[in-house]
C-alpha positions in Angstrom: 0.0 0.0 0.0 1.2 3.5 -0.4 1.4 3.9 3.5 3.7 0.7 3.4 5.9 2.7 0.8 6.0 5.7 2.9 7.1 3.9 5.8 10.1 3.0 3.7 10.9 6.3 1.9 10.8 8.0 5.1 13.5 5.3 6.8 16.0 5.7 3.5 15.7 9.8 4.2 16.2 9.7 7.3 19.8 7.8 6.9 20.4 9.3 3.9 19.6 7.6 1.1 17.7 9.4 -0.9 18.8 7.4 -4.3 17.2 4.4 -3.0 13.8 6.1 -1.7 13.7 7.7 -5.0 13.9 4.4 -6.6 10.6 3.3 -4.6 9.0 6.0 -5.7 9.1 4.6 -9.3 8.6 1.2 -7.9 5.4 2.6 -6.7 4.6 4.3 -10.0 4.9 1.1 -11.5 2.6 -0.7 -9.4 0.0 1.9 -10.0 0.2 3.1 -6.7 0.5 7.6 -6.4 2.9 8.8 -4.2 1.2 11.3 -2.2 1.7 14.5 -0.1 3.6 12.6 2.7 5.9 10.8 0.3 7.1 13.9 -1.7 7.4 15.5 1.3 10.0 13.2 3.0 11.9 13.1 -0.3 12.0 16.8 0.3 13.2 16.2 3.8 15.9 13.5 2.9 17.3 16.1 0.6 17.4 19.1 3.1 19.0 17.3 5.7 21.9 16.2 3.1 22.1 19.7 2.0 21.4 19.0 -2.0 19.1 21.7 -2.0 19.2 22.1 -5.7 18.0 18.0 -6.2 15.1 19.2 -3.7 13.7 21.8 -5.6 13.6 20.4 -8.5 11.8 17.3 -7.0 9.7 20.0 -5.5 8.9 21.7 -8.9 7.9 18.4 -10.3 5.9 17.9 -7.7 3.9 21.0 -8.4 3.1 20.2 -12.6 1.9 16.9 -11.2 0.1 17.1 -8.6 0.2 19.7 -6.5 2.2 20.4 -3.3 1.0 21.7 -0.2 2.4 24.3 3.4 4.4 21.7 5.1 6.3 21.4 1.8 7.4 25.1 1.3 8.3 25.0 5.3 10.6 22.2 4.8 12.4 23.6 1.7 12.3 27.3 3.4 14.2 26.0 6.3 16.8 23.6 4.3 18.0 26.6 2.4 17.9 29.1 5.7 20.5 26.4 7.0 22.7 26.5 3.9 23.0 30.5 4.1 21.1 30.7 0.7 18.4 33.3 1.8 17.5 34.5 -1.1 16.4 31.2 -2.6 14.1 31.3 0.6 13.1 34.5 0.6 11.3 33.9 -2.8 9.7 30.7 -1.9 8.4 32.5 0.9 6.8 35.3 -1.2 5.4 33.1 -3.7 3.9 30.8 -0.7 2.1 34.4 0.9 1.5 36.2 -2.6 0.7 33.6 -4.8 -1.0 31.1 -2.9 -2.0 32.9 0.0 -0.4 30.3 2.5 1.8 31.2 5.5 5.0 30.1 6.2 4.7 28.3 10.3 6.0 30.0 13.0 9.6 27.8 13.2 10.0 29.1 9.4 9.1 32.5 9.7 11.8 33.2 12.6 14.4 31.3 10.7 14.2 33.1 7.6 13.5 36.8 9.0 16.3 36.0 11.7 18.3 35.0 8.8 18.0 37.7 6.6 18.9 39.9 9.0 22.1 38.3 9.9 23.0 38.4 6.5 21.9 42.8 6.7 19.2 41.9 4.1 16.6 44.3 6.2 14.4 45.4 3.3 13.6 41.9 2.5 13.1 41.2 5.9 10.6 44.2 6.6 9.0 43.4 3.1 8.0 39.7 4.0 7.1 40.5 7.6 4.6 42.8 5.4 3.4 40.6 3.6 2.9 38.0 6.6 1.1 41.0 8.2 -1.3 41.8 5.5 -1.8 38.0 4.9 -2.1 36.8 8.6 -5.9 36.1 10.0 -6.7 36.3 13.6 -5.6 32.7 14.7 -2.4 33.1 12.8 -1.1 36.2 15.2 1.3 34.1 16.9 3.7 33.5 13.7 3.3 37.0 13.1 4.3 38.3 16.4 7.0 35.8 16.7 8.3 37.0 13.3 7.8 40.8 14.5 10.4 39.6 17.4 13.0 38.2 15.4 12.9 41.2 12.9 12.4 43.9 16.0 15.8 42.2 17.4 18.0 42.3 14.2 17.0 45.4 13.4 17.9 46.8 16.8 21.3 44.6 17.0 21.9 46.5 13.8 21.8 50.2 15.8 19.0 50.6 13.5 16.3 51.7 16.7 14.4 54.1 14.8 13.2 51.8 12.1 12.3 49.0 14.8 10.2 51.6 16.5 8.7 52.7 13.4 7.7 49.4 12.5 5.9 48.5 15.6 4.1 51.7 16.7 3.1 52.8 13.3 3.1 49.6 10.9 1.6 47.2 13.6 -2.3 48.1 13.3 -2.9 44.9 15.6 -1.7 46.2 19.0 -2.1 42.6 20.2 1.3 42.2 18.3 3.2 44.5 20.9 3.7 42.3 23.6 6.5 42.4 26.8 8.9 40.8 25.0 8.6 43.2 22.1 9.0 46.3 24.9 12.4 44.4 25.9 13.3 44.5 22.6 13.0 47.6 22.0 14.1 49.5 25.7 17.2 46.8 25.5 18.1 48.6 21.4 17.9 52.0 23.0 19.9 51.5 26.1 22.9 50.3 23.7 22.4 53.2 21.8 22.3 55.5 24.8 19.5 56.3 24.4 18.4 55.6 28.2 15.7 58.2 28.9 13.9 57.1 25.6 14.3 53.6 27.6 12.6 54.5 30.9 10.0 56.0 28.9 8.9 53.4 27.2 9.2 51.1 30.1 6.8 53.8 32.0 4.2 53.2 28.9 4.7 49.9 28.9 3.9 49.4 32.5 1.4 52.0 32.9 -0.4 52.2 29.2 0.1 48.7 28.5 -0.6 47.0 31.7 2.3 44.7 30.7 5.1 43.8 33.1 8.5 44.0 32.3 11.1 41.2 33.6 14.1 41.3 35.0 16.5 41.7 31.5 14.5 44.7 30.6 15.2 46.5 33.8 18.6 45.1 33.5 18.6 46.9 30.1 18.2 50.3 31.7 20.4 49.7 34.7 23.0 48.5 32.3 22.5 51.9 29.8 22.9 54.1 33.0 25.9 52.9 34.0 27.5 52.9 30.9 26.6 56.4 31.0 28.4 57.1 34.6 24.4 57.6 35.8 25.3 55.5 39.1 22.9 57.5 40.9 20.0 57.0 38.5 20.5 53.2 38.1 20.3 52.8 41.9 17.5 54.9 42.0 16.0 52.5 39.3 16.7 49.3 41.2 15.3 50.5 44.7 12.1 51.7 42.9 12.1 48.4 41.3 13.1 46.4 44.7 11.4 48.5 47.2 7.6 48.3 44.9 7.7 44.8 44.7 8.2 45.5 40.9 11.0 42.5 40.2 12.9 40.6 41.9 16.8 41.6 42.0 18.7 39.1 39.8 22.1 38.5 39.9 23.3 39.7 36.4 21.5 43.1 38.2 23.5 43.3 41.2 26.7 42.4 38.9 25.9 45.2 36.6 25.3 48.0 40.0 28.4 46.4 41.7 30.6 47.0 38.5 29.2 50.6 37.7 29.7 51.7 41.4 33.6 50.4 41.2 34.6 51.9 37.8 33.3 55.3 39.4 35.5 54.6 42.5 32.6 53.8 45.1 34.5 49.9 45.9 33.0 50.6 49.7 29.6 51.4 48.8 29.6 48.3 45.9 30.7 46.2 48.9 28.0 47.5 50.9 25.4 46.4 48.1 27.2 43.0 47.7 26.2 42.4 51.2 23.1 43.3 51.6 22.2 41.2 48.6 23.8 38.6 50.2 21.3 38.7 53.1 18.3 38.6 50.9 19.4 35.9 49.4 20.4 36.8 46.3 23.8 35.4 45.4 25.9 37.1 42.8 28.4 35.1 40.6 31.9 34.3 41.6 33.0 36.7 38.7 31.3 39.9 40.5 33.3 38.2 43.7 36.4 38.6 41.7 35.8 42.5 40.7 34.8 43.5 44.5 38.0 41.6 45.4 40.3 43.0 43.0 38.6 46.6 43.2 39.3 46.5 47.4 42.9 45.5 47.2 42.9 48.7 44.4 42.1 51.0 46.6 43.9 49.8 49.5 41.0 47.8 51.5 43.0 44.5 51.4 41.4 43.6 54.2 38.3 44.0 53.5 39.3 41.9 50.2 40.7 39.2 52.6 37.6 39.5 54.6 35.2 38.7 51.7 37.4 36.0 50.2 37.0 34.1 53.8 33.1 34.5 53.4 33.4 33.0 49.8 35.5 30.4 50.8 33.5 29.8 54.0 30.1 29.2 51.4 31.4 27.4 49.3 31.9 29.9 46.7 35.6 30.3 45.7 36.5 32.7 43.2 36.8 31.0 39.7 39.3 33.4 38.8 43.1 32.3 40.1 43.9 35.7 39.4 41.9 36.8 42.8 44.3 35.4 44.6 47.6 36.9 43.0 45.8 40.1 43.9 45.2 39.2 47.5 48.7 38.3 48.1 50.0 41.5 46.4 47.5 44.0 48.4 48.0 42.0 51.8 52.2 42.2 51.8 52.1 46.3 50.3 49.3 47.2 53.4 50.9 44.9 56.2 54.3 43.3 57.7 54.6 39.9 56.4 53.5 38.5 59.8 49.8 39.9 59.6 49.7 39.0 56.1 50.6 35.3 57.3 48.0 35.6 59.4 45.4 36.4 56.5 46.8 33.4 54.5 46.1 31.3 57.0 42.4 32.6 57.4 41.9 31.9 53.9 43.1 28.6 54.3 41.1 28.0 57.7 38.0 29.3 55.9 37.9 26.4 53.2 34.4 23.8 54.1 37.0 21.5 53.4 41.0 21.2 52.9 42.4 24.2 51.2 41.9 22.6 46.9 45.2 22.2 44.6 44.0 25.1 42.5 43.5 27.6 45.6 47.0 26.4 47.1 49.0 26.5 43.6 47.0 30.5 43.0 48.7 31.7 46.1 52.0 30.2 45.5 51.7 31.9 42.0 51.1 35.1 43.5 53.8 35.0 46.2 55.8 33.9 43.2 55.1 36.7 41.1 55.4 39.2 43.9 59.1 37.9 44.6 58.5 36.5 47.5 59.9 33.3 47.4 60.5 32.8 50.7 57.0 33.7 51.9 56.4 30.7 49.5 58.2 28.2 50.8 56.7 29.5 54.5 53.4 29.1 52.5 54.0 25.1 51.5 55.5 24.7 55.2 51.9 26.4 56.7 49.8 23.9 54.6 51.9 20.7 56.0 51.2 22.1 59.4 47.7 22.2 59.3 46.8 19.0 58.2 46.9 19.9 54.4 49.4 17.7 52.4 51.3 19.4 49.1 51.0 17.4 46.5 53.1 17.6 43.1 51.1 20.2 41.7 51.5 22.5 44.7 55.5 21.9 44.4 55.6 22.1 40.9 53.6 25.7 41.4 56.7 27.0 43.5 59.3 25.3 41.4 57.8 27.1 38.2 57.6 30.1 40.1 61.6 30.1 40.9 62.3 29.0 37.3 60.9 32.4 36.2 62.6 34.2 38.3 65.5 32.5 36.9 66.3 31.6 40.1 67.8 28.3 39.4 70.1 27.4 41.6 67.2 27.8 44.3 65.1 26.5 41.9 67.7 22.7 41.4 68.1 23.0 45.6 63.8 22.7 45.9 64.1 19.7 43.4 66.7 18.0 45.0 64.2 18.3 47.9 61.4 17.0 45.7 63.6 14.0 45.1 64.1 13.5 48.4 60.4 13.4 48.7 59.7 11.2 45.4 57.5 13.9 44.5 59.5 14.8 40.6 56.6 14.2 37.6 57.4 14.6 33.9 56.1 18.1 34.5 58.5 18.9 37.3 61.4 17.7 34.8 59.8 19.8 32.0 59.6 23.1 34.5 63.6 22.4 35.5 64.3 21.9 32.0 62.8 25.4 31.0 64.1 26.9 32.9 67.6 26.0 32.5 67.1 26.4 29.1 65.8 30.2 29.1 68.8 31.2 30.8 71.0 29.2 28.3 72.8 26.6 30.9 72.4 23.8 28.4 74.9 21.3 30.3 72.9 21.5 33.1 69.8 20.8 31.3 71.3 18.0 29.6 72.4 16.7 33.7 68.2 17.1 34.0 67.7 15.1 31.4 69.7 12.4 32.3 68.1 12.2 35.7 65.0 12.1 34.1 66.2 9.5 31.7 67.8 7.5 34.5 64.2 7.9 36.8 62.6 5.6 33.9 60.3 8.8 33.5 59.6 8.9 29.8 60.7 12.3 27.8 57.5 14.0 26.5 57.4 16.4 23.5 57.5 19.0 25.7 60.4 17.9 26.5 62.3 17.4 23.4 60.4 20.8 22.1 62.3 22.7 25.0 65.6 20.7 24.7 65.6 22.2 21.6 64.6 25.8 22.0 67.6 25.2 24.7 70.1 24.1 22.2 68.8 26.6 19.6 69.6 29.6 21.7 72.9 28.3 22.5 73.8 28.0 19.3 75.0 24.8 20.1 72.7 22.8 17.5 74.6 21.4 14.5 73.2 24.4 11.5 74.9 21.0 8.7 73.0 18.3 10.3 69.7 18.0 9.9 67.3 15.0 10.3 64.2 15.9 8.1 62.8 12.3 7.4 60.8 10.5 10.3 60.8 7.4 8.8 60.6 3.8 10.5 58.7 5.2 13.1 61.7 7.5 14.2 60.6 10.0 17.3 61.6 13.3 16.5 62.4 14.3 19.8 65.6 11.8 19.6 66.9 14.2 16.5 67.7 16.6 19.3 70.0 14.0 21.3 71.5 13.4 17.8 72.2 16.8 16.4 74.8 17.6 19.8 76.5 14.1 19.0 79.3 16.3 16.8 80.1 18.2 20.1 79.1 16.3 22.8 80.1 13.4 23.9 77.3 13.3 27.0 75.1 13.0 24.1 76.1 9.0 23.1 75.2 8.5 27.5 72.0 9.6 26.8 71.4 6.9 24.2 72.9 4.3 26.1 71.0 4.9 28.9 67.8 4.7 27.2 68.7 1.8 25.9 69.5 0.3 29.0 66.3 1.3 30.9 64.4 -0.4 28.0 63.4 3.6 26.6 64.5 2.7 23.0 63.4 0.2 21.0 65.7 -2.0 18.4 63.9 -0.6 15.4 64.9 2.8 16.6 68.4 2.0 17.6 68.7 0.7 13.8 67.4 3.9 12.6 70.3 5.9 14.6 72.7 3.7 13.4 71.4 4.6 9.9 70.4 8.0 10.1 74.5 8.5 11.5 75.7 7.1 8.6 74.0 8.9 6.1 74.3 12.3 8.1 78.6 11.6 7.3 79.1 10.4 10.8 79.9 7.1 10.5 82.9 7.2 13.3 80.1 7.8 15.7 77.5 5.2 13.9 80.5 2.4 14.2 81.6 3.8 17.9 77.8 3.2 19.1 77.0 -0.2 17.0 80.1 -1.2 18.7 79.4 0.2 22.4 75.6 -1.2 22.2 76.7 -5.4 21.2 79.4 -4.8 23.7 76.7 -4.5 26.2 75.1 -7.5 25.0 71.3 -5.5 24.4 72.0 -5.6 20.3 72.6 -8.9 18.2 75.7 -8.8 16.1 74.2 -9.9 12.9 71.3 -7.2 13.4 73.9 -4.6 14.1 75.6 -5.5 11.0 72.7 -5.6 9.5 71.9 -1.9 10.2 75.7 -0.6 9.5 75.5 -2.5 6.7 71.9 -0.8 5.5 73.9 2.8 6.5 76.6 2.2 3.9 
């Protein structure tokens, strides 16, 4: 039966294959069976969805000299060419499915193409079909018309084009029933970014008052927003305790954010604090971004305790500052405004005030920041503190101080603190990899090659971090050999060993390295042939014949395989 077939075009669009539901289409015509309205349609389906757009409408046109098409049709091919960007195609199915055959577009369709065309800045065809949907629309249809009012209202104002949006909707929306409070916010949110703030509040006075229609929190937001943007602090809190105090809305936390930021930029940090807090005890909880701004706006004006003091009531919630930054900033106000024993004293507050132990993240942002202050030794007192109260460093707490050192180029504090790590087992590629960095920006290449080694001789495997900064090291040195290249990475090669390689011409710590690795298992065979080979076609077959030699000696390489690779070299 035809509803059989249709069960079976639709499964062969919907994976794809619209070849094969094509086919049963014929099959059908064969039989004597007429596809009908729901078997053209999911052929038009299967080909939007695979984005052959051109194959659907012709289908679609044949579809029309035969027998006839119907809405759901022109929807479906609307949207498929809205989602490949080609508007214009849909733009004129649209006006032939209003004009022509009086038929409108559903509501889905008409945001997608309006919303579309004014992405693209195609604004007159925008307004021109939402006139025609207007004109066309009956009285159970306002729904797709207002939604399509919406879209257009919005692109229209994202475009800074405010006048024309008001225009349309006070003087070319003869159904008032089309205004509505989300058209309002629209509208009040398009003149707030155009400064345009007193046009704002007036038309959410008439929107309130005239309308009867009660504006949300993102349109107030809209005006508290334009007012601050304008330096209006006063008239934005003037706003939000109207609002607040009647009962009006409820404040919201992108709200208080928005006050909070607009009282600090005009240098009022105390009475943004003041606000934050009284927020706080209504129950309205900003984010922990708007945190981070009162934070770093206190230790700006020289409050850091009052910073310190709302970072323990954070902390104490359950709400720690996403931002690592916060804490650099803490550290930095706390030792310019006190002696380092009251600042102590506040580190250890913000540590007590954790609901649980202090997190990795919180511990590694204050190292940073002591760190990056210089004080190193406030750092180490710091990683001392934690141990003390019952909060174990971890690797990525030492590896936080040791990075911080590096930077400094403090390395010969920085290779004491590593020795300790040792000492504690602690080391991780990444602790190697900091070390290495660091001995590497300050060009001490020998002693990164001694890091190496230990690294090599911990059996902790060389990443490509590793062998990147190795060679950034040597690079900068000017040690690397400029006529000794290894460009091809065949037979599975690492590149990262072409580093070890290129200092064989002037370092003899270099041919260690390799038989090191080969003695902790680090190299396979197949890349121990490839040295071998690669040596001897760089022109340095003294050192290919030294290391063949050196490597059976040590009973790790057959003879005949090492002959075999030599004799592969030649």
């Amino acid at each position: 039966s035809v509803a059989s077939y249709n069960l079976l075009v639709r499964g062969y669009c919907e994976t794809g294959e619209v070849c094969k539901a094509l086919r049963l289409v014929k099959e059908m015509k064969a039989r004597d069976l007429a596809p009908n309205e729901t078997t053209h349609g999911e052929i038009l389906k299967g080909f939007c969805q695979i984005g052959r757009m051109e194959e659907a409408l012709e289908h679609f046109r044949s579809v029309i000299d035969t027998s006839g098409v119907d809405p759901a049709m022109y929807n479906t091919l609307i949207d498929g060419f809205c989602k490949v960007a080609k508007l214009s195609d849909a733009f004129n199915l649209a006006e032939e499915m209003i004009v022509d055959l009086g038929w409108m577009p559903s509501a889905v369709t008409c945001n997608t193409l309006v919303a579309g065309l004014c992405k693209a800045g195609s604004f007159d065809k925008a307004v021109k079909l939402f006139t025609r949907m207007a004109e066309r629309t009956k009285r159970n249809s306002t729904m797709v018309t207002l939604a399509a009012a919406n879209a257009l209202i919005d692109g229209l104002c994202r475009a800074g084009r405010v006048d024309e949006a008001l225009e349309l909707v006070f003087e070319g929306c003869k159904d008032k029933a089309m205004i509505n409070a989300v058209t309002y916010g629209i509208l009040i949110q398009g003149l707030c970014k155009s400064k345009r703030v007193e046009d704002g509040l007036r038309l959410l006075e008439e929107m309130s008052t005239s309308r009867g229609l009660n504006p949300d929190a993102a349109t107030y937001n809209s005006i508290v927003a334009g007012f601050c943007e304008l330096d209006m602090v006063e008239q934005a809190l003037e706003l939000f305790s109207n609002v607040t105090q009647g009962n009006k809305c409820a404040p919201d936390p992108v709200m208080i954010g928005t006050l909070v930021n607009g009282l600090c930029k005009s240098g009022r940090s105390l009475q943004a604090l003041e606000l934050l807090e009284e927020m706080d005890r209504v129950g309205c909880q900003p984010s922990s971004q708007v945190y981070c701004l009162m934070i770093e706006e206190l230790c700006n004006s020289g409050e850091a305790d009052k910073a310190c003091k709302l970072l323990h009531e954070t902390l104490r919630k359950g709400r720690a500052p996403a931002n690592t930054g916060t804490y650099t900033m803490i550290v930095d106000g706390l030792y310019k405004t006190h002696r380092p024993e009251k600042a102590r004293r506040h580190l250890k507050g913000i540590l007590s005030s954790s609901l649980s132990a202090p997190s990795v993240v919180t511990s590694c942002a204050i190292i940073d920041g002591l760190c990056k202050s210089g004080r190193f030794s406030e750092a180490r007192w710091f990683l001392l503190s934690m141990g003390q109260m019952g909060s174990k460093a971890n690797t990525h707490i030492y590896n936080s101080l040791l990075g911080g050192l590096c930077k400094a180029a403090k390395m010969g504090e920085a290779l004491a603190f590593f020795h300790e790590m040792q000492d504690e087992g602690l080391p991780s590629v990444v602790t190697y990899n900091i070390l290495l960095d660091g001995f590497c920006k300050v060009v001490k290449i020998e002693e990164a090659c001694a890091v190496f080694v230990a690294m090599v001789d911990a059996k902790c495997l060389p990443t490509a971090v590793t062998y990147k900064t190795l060679t950034e090291g040597f690079t900068r040195s000017g040690k690397m050999a400029e006529d000794y290249q290894f460009a091809d990475q065949r037979d599975g090669f690492p590149k990262g060993l072409d580093i070890i390689l290129s200092r064989l011409k002037n370092l003899e710590p270099g041919f260690q390295v390799i038989y090191m690795m080969v003695d902790k298992g680090l190299i396979k065979l197949m890349t121990v042939n490839s040295i071998i080979r690669r040596l001897w076609k760089a022109g340095m077959g003294d050192q290919a014949d030294k290391l063949a030699q050196t490597l059976v000696k040590k009973g790790g390489i057959p003879p005949a395989v090492m002959r075999a690779a030599v004799t592969d070299g030649l």
